[in-house]
BATITI-347932 format. One record per residue: x, y, z of N, C-alpha, C, CB in turn; residue number from 1; residue in one letter. Coordinates in Angstrom, 3 decimals. Atoms other than C-alpha are relative to their C-alpha. Glycine has a CB too. Layout:
NODE     n_east    n_north       n_up    ca_east   ca_north      ca_up     c_east    c_north       c_up    cb_east   cb_north      cb_up    nr   rest
NODE          X          Y          Z          X          Y          Z          X          Y          Z          X          Y          Z   NUM      A
...
end
This chain:
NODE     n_east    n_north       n_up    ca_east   ca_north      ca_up     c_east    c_north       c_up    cb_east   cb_north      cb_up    nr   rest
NODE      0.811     -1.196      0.000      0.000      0.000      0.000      0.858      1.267      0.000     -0.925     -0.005      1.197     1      X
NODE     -0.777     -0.790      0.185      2.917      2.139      0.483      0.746      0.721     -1.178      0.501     -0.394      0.549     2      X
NODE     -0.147      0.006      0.923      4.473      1.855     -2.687     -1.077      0.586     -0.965      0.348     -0.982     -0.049     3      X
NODE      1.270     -0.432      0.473      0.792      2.873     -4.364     -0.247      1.685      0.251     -1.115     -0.919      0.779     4      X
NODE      0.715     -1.596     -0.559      0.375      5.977     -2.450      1.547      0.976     -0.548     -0.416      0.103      2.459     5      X
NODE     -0.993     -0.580      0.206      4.028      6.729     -2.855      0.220      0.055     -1.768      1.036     -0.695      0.881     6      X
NODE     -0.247     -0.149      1.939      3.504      6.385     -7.104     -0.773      1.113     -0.195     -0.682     -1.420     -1.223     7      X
NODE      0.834     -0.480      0.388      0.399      8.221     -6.652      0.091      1.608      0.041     -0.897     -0.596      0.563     8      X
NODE      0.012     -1.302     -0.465      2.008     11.259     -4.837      1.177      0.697     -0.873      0.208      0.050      1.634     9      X
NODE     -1.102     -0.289      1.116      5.234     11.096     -7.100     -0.877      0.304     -1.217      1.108     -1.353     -0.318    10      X
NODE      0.495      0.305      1.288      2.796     10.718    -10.186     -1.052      1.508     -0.104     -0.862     -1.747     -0.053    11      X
NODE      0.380     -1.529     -0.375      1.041     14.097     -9.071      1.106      1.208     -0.443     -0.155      0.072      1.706    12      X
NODE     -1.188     -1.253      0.859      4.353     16.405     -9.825      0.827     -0.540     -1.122      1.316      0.643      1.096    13      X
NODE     -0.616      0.577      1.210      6.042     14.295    -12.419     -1.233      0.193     -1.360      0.423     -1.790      0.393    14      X
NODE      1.041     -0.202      1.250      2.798     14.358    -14.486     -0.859      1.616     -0.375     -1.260     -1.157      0.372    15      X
NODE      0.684     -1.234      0.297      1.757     17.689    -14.088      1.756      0.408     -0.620     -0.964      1.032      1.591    16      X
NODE     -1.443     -0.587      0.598      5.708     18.702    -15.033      0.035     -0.686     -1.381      1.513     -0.445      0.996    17      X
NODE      0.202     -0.162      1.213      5.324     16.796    -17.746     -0.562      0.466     -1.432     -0.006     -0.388      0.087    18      X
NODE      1.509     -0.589      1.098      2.135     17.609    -19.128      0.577      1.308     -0.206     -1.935      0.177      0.837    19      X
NODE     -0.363     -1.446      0.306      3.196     21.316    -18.896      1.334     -0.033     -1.077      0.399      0.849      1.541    20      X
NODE     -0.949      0.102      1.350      6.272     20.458    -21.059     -0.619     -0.484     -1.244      1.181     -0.972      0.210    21      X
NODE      0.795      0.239      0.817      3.926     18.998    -23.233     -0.366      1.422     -0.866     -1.050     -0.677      0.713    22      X
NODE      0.538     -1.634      0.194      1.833     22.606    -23.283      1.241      0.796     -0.599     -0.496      0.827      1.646    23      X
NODE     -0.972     -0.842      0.727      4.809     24.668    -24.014      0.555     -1.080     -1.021      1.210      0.720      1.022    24      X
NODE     -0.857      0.933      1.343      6.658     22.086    -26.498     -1.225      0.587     -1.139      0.069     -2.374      0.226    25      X
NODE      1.105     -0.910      0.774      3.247     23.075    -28.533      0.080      1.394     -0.340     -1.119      0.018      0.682    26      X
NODE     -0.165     -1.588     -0.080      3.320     26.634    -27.802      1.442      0.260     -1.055      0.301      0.593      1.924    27      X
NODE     -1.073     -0.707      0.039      6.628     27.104    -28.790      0.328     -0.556     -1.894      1.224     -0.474      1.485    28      X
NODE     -0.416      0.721      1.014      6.367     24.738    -31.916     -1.395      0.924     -1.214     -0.066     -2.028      0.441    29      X
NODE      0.869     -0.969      1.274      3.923     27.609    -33.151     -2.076     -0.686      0.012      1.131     -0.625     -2.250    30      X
NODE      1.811      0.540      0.324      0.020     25.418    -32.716     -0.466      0.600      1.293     -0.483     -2.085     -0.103    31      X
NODE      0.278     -0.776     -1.898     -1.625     28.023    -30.067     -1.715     -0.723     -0.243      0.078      2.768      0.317    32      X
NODE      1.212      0.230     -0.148     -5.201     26.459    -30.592     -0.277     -1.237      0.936     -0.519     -0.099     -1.257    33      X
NODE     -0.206      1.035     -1.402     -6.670     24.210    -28.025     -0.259     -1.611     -0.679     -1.467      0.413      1.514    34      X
NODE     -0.278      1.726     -0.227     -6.248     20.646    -29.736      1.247     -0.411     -0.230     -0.803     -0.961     -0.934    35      X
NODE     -1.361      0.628      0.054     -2.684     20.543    -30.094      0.796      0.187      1.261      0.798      0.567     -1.152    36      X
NODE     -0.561     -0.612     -1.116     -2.124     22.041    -27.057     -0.519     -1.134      1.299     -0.601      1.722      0.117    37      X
NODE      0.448      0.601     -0.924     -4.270     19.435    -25.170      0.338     -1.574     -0.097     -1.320      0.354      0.048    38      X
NODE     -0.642      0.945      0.490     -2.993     16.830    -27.424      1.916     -0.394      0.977     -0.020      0.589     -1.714    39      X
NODE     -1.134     -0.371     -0.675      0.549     18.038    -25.982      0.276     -0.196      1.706      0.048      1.335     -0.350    40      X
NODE      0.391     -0.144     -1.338     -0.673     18.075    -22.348     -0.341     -1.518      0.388     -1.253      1.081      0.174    41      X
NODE      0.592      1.624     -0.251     -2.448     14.522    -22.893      1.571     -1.030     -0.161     -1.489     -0.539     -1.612    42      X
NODE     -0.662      0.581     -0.046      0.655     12.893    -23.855      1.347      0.201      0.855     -0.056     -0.144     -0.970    43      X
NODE     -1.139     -0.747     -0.704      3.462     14.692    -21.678     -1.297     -0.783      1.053      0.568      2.078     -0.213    44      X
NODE      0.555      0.207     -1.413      0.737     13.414    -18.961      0.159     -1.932      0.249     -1.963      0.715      0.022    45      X
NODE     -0.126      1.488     -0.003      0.489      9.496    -20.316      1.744     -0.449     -0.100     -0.960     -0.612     -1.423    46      X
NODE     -1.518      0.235     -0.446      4.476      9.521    -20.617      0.626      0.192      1.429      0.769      0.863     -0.775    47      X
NODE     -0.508     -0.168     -1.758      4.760     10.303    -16.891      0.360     -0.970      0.410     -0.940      0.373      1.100    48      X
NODE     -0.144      1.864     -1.082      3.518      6.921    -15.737      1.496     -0.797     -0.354     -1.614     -1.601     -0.754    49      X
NODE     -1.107      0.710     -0.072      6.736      5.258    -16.823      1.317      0.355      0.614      0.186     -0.254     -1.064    50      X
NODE     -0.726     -0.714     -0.805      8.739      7.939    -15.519      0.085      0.012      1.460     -0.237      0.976     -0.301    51      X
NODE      0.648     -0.041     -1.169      6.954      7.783    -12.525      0.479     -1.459      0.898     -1.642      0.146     -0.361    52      X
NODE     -0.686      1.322     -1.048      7.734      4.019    -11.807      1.295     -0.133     -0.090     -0.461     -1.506     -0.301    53      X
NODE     -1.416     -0.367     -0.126     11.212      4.435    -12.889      0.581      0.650      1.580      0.199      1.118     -1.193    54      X
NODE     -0.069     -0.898     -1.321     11.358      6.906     -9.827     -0.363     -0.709      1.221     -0.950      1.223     -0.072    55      X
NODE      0.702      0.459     -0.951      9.301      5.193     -7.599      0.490     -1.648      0.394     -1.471      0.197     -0.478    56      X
NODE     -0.754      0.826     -0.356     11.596      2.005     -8.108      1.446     -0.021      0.822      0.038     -0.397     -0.929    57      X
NODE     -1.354     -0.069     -0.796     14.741      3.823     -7.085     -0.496      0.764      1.148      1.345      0.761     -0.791    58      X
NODE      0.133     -0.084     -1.211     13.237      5.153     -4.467     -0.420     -1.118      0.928     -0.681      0.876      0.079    59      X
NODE     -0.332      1.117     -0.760     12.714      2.204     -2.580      0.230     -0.820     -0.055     -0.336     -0.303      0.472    60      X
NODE     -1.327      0.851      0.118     15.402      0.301     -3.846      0.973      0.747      0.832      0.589     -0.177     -1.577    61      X
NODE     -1.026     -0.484     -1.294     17.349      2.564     -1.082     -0.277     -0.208      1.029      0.285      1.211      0.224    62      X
NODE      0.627      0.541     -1.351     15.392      1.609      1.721      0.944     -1.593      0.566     -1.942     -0.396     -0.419    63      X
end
């Protein structure tokens, strides 16, 4: 249960940091309308999760 809560709370700032790199990567690549931008946001948010357990493995692989 630990592990769960601890993906869920990592997976809260890793996915919003991504998603927002998402948002600007858009922005900056010139598409200011809102489906490339949410497109950008949606996938910067579904690339987290792997990031997320990556993280959430080395963190308690130090324990």
């Amino acid at each position: 249960m630990q592990r769960y809560m601890l993906f869920l709370v990592l997976h809260i700032f890793i996915g919003a940091t991504m998603a927002g790199t998402g948002v600007i990567a858009a922005l900056v690549m010139g598409f200011g309308a809102v489906g490339p931008i949410l497109i950008g946001a949606a996938i910067g948010f579904v690339a987290s999760f792997p990031v997320t357990w990556l993280v959430e493995k080395k963190i308690t692989s130090l324990r």
